[in-house]
CHARMM internal coordinates of N, CA and C (Angstrom, degrees):
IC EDIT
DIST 1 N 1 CA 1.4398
DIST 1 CA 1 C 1.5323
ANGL 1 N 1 CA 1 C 109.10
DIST 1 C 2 N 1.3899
ANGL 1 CA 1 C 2 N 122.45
DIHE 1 N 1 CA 1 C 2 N 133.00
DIST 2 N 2 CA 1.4023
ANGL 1 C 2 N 2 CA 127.47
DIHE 1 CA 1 C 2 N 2 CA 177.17
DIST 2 CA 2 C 1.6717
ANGL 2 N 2 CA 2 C 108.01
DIHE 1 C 2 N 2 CA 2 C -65.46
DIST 2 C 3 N 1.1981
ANGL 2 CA 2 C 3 N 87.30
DIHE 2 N 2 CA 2 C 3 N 141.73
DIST 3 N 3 CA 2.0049
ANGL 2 C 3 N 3 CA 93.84
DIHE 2 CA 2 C 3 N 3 CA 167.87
DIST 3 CA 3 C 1.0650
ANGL 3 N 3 CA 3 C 120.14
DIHE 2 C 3 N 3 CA 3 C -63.24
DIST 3 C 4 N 0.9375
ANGL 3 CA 3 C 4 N 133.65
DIHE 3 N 3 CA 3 C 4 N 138.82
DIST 4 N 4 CA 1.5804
ANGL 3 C 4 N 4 CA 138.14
DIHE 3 CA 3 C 4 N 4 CA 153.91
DIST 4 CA 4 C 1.6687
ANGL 4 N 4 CA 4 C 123.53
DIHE 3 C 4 N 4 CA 4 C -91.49
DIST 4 C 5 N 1.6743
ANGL 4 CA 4 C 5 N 83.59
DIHE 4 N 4 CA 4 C 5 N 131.71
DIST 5 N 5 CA 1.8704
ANGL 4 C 5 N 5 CA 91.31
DIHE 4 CA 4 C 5 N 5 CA -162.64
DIST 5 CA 5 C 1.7873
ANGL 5 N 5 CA 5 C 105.66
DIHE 4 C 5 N 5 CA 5 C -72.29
DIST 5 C 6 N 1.2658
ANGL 5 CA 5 C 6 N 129.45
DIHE 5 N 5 CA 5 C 6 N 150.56
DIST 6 N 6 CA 0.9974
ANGL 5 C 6 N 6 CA 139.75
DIHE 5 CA 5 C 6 N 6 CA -168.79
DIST 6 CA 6 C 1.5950
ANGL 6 N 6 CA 6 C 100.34
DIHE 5 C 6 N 6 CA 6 C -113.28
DIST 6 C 7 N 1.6685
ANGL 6 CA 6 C 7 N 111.66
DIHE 6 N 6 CA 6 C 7 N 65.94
DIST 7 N 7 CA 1.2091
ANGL 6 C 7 N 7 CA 122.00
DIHE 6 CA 6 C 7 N 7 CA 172.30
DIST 7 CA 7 C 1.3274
ANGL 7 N 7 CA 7 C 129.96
DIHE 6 C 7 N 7 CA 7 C -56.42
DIST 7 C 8 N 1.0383
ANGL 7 CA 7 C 8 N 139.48
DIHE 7 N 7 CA 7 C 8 N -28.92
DIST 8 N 8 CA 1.6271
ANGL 7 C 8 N 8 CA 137.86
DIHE 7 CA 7 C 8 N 8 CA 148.13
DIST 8 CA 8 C 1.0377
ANGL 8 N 8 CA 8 C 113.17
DIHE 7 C 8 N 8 CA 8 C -60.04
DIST 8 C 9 N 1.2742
ANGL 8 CA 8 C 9 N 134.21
DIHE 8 N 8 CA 8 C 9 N -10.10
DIST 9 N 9 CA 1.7665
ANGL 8 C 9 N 9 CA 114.57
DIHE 8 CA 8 C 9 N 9 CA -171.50
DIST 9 CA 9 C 1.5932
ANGL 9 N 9 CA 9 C 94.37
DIHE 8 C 9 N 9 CA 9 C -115.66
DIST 9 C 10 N 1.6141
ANGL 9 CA 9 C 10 N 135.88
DIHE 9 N 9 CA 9 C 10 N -21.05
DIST 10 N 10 CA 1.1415
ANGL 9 C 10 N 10 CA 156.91
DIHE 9 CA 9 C 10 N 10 CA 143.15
DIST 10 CA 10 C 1.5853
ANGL 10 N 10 CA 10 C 105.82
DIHE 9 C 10 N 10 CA 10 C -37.58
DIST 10 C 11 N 1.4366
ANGL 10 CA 10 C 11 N 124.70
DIHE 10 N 10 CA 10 C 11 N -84.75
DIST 11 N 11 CA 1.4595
ANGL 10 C 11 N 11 CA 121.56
DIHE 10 CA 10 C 11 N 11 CA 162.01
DIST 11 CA 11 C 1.5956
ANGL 11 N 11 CA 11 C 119.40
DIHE 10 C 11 N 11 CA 11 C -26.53
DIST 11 C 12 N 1.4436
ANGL 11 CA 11 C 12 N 110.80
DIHE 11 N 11 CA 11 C 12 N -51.84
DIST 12 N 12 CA 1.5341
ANGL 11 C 12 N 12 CA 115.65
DIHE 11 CA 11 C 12 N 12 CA -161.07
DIST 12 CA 12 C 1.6916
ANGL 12 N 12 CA 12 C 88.36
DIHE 11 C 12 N 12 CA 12 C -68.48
DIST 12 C 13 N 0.8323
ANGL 12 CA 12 C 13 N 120.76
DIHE 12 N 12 CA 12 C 13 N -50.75
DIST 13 N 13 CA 1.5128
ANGL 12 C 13 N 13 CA 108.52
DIHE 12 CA 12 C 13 N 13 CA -174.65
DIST 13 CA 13 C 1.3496
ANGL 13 N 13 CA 13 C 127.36
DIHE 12 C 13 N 13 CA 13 C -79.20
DIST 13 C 14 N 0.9522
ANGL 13 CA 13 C 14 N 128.66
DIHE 13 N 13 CA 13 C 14 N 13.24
DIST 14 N 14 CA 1.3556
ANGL 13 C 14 N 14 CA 154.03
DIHE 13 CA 13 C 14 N 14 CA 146.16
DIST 14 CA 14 C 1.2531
ANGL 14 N 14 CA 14 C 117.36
DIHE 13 C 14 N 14 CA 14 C -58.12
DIST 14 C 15 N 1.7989
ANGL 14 CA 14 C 15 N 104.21
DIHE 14 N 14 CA 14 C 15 N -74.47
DIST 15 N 15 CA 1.3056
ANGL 14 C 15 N 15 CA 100.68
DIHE 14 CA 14 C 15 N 15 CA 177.82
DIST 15 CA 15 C 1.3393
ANGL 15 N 15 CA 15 C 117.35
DIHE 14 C 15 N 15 CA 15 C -72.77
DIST 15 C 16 N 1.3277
ANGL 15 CA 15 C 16 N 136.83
DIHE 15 N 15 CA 15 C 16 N -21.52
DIST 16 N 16 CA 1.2913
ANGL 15 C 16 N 16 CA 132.26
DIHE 15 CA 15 C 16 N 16 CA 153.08
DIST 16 CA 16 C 1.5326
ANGL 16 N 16 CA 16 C 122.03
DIHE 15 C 16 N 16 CA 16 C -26.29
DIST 16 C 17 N 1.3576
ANGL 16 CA 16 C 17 N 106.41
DIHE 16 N 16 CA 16 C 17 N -74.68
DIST 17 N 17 CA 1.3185
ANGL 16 C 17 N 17 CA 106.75
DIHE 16 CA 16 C 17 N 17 CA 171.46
DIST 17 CA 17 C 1.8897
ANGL 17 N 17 CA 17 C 117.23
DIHE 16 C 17 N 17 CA 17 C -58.60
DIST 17 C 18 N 0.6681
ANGL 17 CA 17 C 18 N 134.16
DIHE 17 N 17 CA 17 C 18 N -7.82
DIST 18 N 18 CA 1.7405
ANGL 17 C 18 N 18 CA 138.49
DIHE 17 CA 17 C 18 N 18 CA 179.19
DIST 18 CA 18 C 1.4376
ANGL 18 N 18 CA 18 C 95.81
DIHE 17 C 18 N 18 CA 18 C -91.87
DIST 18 C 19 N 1.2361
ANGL 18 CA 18 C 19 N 117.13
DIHE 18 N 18 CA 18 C 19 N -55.94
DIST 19 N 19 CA 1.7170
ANGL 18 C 19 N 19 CA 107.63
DIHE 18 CA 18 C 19 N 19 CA 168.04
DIST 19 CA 19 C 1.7781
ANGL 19 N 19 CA 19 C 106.46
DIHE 18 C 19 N 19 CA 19 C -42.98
DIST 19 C 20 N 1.2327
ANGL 19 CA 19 C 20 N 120.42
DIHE 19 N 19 CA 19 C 20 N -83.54
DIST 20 N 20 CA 1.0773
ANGL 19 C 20 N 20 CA 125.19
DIHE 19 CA 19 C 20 N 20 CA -163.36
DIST 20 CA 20 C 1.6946
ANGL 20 N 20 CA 20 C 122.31
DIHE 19 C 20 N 20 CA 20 C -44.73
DIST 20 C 21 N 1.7691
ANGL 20 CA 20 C 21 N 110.39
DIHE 20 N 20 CA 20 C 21 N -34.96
DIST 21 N 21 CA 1.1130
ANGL 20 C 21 N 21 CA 107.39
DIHE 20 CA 20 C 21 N 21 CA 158.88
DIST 21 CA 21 C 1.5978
ANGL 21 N 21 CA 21 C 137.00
DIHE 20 C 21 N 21 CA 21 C -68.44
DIST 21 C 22 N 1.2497
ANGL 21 CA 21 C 22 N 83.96
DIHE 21 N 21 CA 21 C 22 N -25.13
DIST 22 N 22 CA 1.8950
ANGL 21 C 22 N 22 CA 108.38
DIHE 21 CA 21 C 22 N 22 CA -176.87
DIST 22 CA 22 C 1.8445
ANGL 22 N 22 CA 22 C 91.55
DIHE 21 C 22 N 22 CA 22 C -63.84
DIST 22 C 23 N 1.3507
ANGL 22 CA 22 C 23 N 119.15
DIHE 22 N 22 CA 22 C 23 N -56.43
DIST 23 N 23 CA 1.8390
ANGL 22 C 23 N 23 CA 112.49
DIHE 22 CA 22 C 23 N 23 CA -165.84
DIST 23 CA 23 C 1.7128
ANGL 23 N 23 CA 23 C 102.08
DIHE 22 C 23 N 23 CA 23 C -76.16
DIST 23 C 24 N 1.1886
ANGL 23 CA 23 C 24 N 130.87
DIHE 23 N 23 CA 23 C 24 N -18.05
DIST 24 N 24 CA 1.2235
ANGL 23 C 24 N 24 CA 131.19
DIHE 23 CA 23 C 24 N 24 CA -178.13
DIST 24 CA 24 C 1.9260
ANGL 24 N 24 CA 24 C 97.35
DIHE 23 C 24 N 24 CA 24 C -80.87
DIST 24 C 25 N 1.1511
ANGL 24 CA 24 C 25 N 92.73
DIHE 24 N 24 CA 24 C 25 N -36.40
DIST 25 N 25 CA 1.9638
ANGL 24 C 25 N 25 CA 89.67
DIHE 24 CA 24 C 25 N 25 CA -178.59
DIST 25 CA 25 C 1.2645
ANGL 25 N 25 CA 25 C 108.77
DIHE 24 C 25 N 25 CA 25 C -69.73
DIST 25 C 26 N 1.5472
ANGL 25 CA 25 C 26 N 117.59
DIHE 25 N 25 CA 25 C 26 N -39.59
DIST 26 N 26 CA 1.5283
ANGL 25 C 26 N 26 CA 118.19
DIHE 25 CA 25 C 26 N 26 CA 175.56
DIST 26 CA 26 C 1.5861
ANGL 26 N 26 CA 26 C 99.96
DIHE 25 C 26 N 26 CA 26 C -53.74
DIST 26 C 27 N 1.4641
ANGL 26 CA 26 C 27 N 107.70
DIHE 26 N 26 CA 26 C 27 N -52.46
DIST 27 N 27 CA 1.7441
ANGL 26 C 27 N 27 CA 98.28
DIHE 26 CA 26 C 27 N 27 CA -167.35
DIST 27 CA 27 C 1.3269
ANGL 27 N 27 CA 27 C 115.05
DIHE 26 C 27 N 27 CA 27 C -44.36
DIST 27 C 28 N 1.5493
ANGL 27 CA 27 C 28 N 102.64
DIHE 27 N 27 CA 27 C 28 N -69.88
DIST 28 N 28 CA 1.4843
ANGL 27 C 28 N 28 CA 104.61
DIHE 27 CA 27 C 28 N 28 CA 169.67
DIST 28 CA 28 C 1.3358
ANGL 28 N 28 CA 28 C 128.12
DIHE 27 C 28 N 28 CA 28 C -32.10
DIST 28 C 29 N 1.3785
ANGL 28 CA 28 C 29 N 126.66
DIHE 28 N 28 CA 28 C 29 N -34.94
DIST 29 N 29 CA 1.6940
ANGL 28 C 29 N 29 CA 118.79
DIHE 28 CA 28 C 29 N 29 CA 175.34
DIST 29 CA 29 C 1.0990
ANGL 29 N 29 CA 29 C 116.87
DIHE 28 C 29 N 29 CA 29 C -54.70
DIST 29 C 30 N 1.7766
ANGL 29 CA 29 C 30 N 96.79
DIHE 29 N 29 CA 29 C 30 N -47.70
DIST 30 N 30 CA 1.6750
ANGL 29 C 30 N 30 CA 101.25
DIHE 29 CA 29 C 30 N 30 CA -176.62
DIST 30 CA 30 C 1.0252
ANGL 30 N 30 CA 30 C 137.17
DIHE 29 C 30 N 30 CA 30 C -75.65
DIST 30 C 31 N 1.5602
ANGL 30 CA 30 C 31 N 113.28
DIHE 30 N 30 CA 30 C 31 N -20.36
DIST 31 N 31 CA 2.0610
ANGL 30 C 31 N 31 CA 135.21
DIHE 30 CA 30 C 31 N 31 CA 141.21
DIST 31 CA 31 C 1.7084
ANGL 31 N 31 CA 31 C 95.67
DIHE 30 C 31 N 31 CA 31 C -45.76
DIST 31 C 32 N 0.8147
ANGL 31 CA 31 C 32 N 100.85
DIHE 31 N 31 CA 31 C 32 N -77.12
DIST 32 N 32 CA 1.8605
ANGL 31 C 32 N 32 CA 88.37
DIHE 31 CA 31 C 32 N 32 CA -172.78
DIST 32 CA 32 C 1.0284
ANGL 32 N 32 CA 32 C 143.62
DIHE 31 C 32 N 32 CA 32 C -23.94
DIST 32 C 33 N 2.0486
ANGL 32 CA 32 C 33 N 92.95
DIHE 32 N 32 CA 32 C 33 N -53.30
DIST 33 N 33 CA 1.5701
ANGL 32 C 33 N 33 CA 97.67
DIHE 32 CA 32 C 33 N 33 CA -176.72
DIST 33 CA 33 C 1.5037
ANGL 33 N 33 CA 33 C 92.26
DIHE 32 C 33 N 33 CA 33 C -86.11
DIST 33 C 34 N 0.9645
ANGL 33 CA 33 C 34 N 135.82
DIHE 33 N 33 CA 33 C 34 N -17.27
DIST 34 N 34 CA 1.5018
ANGL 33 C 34 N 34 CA 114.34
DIHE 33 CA 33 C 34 N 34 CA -177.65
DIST 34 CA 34 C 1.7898
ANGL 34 N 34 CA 34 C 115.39
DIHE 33 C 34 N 34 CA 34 C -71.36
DIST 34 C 35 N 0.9993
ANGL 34 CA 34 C 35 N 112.57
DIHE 34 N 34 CA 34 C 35 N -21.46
DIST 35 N 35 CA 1.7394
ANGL 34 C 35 N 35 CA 132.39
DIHE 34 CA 34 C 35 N 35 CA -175.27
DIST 35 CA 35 C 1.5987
ANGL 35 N 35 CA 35 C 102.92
DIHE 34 C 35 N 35 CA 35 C -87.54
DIST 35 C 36 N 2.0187
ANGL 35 CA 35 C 36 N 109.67
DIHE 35 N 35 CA 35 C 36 N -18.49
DIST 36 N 36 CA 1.6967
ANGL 35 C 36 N 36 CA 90.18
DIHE 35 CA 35 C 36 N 36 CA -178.46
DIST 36 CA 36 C 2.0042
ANGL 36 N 36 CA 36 C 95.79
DIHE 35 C 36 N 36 CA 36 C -96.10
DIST 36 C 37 N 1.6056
ANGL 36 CA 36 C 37 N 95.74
DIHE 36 N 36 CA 36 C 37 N -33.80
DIST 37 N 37 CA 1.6542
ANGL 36 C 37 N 37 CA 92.86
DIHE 36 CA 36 C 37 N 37 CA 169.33
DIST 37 CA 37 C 1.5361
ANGL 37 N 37 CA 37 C 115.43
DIHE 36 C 37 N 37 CA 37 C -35.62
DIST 37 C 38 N 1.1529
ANGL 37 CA 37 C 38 N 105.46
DIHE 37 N 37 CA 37 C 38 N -61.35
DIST 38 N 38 CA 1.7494
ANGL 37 C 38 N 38 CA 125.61
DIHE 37 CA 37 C 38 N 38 CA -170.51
DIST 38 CA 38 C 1.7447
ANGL 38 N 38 CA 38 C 100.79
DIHE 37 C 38 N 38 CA 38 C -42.06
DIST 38 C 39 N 1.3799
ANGL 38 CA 38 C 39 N 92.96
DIHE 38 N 38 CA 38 C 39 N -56.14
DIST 39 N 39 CA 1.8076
ANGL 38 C 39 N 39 CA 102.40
DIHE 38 CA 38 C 39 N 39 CA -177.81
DIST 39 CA 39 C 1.6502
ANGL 39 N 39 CA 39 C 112.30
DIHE 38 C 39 N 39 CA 39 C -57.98
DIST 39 C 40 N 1.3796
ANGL 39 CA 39 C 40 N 104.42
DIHE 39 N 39 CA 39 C 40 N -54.90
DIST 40 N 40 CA 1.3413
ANGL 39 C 40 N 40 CA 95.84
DIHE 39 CA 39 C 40 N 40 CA -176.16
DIST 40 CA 40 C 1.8600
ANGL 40 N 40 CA 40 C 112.39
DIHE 39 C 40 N 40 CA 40 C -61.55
DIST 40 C 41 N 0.9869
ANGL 40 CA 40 C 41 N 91.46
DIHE 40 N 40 CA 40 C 41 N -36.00
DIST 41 N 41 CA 2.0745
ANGL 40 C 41 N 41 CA 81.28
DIHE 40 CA 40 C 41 N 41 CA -174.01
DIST 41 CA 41 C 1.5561
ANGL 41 N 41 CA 41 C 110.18
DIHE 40 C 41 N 41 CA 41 C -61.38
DIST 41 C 42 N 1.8171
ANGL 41 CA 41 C 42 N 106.32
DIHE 41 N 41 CA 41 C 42 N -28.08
DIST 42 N 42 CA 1.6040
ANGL 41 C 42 N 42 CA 107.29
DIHE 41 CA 41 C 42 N 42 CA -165.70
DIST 42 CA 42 C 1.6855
ANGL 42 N 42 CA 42 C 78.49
DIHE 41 C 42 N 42 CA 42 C -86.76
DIST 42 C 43 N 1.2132
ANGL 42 CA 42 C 43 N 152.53
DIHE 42 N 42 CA 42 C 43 N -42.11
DIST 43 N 43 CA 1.1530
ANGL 42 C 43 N 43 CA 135.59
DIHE 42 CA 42 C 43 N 43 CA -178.15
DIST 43 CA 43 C 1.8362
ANGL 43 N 43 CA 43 C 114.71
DIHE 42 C 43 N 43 CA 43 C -49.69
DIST 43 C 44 N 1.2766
ANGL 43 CA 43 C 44 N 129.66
DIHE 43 N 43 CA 43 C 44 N -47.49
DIST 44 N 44 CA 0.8472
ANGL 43 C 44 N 44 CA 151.05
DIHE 43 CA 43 C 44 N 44 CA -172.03
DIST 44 CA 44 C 1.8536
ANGL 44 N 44 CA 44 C 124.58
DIHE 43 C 44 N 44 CA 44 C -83.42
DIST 44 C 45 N 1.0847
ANGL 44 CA 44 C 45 N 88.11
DIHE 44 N 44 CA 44 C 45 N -15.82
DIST 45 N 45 CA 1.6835
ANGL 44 C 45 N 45 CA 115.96
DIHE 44 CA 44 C 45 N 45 CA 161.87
DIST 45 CA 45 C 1.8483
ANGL 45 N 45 CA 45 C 110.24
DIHE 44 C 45 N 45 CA 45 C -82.27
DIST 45 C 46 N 1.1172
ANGL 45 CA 45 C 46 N 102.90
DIHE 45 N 45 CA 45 C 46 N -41.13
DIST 46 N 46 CA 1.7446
ANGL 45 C 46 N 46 CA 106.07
DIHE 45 CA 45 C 46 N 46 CA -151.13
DIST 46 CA 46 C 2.0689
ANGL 46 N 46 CA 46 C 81.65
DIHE 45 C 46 N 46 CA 46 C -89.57
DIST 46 C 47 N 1.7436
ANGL 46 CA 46 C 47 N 129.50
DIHE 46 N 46 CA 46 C 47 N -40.10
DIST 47 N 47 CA 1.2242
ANGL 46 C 47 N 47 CA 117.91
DIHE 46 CA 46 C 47 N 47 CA 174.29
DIST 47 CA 47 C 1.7592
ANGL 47 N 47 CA 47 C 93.69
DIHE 46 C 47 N 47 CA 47 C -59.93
DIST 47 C 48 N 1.5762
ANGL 47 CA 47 C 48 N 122.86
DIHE 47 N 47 CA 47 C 48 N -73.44
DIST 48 N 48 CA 1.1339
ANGL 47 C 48 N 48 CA 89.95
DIHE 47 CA 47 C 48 N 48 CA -126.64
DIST 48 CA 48 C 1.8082
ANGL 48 N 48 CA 48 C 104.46
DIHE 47 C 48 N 48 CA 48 C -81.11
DIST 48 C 49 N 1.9227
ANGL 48 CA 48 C 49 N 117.05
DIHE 48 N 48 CA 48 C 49 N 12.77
DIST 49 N 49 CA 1.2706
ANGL 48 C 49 N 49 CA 93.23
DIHE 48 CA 48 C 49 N 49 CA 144.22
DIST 49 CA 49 C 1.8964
ANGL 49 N 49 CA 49 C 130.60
DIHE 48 C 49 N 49 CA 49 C -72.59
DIST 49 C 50 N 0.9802
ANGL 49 CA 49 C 50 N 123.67
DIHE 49 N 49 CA 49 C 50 N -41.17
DIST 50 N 50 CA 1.4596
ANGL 49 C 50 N 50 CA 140.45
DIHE 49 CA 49 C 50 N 50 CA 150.27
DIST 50 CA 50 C 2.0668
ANGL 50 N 50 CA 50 C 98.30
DIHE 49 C 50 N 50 CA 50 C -6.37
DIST 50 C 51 N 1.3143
ANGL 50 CA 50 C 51 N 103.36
DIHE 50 N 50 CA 50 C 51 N -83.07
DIST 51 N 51 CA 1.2412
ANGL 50 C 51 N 51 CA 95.45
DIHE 50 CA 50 C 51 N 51 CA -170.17
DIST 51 CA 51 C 1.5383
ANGL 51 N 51 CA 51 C 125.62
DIHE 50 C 51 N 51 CA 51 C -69.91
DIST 51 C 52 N 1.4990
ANGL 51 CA 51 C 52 N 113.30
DIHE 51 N 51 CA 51 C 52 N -9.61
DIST 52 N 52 CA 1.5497
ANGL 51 C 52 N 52 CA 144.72
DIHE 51 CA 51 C 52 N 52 CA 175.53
DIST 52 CA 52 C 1.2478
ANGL 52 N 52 CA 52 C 96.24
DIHE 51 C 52 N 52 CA 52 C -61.93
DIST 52 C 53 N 1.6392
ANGL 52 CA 52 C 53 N 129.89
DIHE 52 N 52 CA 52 C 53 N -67.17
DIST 53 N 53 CA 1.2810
ANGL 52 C 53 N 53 CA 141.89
DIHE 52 CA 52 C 53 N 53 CA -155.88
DIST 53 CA 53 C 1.8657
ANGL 53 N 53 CA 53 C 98.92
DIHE 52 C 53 N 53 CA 53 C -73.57
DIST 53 C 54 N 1.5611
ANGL 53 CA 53 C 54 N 116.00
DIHE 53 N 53 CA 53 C 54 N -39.28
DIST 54 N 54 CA 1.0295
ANGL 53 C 54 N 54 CA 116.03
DIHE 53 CA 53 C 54 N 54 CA 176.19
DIST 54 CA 54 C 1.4251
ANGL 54 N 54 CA 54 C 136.03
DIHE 53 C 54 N 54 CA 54 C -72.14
DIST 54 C 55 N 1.5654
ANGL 54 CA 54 C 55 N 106.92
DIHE 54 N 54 CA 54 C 55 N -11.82
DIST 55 N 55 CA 1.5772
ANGL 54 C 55 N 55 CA 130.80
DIHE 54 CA 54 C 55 N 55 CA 175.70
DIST 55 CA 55 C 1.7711
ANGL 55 N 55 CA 55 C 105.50
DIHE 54 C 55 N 55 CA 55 C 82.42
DIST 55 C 56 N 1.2885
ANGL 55 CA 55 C 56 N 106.08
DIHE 55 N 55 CA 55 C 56 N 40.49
DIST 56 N 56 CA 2.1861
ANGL 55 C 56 N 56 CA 115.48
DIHE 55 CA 55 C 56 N 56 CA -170.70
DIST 56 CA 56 C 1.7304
ANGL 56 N 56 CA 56 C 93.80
DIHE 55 C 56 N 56 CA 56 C -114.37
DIST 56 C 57 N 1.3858
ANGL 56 CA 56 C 57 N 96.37
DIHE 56 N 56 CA 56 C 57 N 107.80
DIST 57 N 57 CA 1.1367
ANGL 56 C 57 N 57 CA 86.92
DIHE 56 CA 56 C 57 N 57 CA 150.49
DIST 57 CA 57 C 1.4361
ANGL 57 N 57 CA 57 C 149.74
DIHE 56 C 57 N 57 CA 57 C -63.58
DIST 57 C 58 N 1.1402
ANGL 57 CA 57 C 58 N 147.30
DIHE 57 N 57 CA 57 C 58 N 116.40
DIST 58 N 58 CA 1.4468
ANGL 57 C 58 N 58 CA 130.77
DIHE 57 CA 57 C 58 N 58 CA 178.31
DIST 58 CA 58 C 1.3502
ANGL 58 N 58 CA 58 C 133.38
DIHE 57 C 58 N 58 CA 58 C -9.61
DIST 58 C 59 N 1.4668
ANGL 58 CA 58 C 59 N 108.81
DIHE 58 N 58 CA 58 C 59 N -39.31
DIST 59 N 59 CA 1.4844
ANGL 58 C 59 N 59 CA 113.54
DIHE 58 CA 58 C 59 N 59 CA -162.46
DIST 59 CA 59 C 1.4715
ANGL 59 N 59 CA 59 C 85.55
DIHE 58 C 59 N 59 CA 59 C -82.40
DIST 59 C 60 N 1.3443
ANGL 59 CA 59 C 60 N 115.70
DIHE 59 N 59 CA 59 C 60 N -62.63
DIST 60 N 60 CA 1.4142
ANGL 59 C 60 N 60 CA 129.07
DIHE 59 CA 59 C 60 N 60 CA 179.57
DIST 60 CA 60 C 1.8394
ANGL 60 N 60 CA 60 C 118.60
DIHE 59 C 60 N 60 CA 60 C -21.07
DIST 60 C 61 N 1.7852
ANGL 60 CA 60 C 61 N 102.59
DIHE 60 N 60 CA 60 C 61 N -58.94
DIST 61 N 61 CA 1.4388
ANGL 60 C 61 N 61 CA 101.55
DIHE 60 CA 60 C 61 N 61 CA 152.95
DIST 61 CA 61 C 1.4419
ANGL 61 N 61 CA 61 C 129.92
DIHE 60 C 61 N 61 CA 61 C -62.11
DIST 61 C 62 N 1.2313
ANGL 61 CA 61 C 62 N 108.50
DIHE 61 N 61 CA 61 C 62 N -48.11
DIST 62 N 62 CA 1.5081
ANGL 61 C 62 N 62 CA 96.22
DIHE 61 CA 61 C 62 N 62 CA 172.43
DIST 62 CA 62 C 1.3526
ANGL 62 N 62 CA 62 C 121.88
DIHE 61 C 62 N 62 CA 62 C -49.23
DIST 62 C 63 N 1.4722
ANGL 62 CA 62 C 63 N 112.41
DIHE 62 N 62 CA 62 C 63 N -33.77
DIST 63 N 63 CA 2.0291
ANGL 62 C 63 N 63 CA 109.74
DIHE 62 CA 62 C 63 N 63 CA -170.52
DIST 63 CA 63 C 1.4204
ANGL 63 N 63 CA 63 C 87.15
DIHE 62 C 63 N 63 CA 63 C -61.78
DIST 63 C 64 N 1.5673
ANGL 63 CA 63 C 64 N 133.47
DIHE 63 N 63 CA 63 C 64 N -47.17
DIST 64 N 64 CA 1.6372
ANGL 63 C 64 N 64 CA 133.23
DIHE 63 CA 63 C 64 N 64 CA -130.75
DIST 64 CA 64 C 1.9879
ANGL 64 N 64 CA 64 C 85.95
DIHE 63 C 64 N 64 CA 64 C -82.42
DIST 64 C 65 N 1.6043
ANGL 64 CA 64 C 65 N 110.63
DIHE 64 N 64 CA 64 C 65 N -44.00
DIST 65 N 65 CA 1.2685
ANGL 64 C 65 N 65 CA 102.54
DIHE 64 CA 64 C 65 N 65 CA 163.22
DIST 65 CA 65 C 1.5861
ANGL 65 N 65 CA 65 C 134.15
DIHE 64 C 65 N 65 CA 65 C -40.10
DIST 65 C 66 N 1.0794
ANGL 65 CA 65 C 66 N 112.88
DIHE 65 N 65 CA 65 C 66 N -60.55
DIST 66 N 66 CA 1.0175
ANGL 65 C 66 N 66 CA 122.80
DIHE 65 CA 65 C 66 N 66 CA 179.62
DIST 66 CA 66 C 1.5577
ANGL 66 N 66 CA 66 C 143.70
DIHE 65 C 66 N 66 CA 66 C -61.54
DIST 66 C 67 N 1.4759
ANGL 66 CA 66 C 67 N 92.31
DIHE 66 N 66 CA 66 C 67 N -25.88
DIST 67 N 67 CA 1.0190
ANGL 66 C 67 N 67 CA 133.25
DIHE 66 CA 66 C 67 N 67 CA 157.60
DIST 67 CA 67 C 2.0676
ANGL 67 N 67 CA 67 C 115.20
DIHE 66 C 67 N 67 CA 67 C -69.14
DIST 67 C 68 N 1.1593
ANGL 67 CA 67 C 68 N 109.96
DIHE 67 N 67 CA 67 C 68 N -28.11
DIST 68 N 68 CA 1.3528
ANGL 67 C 68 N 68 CA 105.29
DIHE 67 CA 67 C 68 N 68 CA 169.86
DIST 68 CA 68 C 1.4371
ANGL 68 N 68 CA 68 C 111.83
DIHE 67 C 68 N 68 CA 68 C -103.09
DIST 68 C 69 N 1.1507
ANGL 68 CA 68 C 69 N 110.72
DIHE 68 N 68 CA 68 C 69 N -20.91
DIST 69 N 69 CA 1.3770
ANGL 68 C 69 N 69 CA 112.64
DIHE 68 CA 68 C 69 N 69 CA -156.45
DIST 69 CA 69 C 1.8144
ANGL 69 N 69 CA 69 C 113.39
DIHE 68 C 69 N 69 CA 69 C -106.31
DIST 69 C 70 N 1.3697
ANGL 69 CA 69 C 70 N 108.41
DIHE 69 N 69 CA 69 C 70 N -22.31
DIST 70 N 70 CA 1.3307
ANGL 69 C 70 N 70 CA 141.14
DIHE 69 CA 69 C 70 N 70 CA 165.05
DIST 70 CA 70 C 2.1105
ANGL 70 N 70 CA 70 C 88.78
DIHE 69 C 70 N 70 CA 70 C 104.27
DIST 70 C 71 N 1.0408
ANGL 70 CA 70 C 71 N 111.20
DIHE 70 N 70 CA 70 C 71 N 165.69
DIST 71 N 71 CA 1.7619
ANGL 70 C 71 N 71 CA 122.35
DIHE 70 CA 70 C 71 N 71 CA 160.84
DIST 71 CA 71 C 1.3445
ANGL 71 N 71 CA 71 C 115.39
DIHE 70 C 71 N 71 CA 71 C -65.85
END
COOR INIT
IC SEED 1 N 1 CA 1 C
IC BUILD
């Protein structure tokens, strides 16, 4: 005699696992964006010591930006 599939308990564990991956993906977003925040400030630390050490003001870089790059 053929088996019979035990489709609700097959489904239920399915969506079980889709829950569980689904809150681990949320985690991860929120590890992420906190790790690209992190980057951008340490990015943005290391220019505006860079132009600090060089005696450039900000605005000063920004015009020279803008100026290449258009506004």
């Amino acid at each position: 005699m053929a088996r019979v599939a035990d489709y609700d308990k097959k489904i239920g564990t399915i969506k079980e696992k889709i829950e569980k991956y689904t809150e681990q993906l949320k985690t991860l977003k929120v590890e992420l964006a906190k790790l690209e925040e992190a980057k951008t400030k340490s990015d943005f630390k290391v220019l505006n010591e860079y132009l600090a050490g060089k005696g450039i003001a900000p605005e000063e870089a920004l015009g020279k930006l803008r100026e290449a790059y258009g506004e």
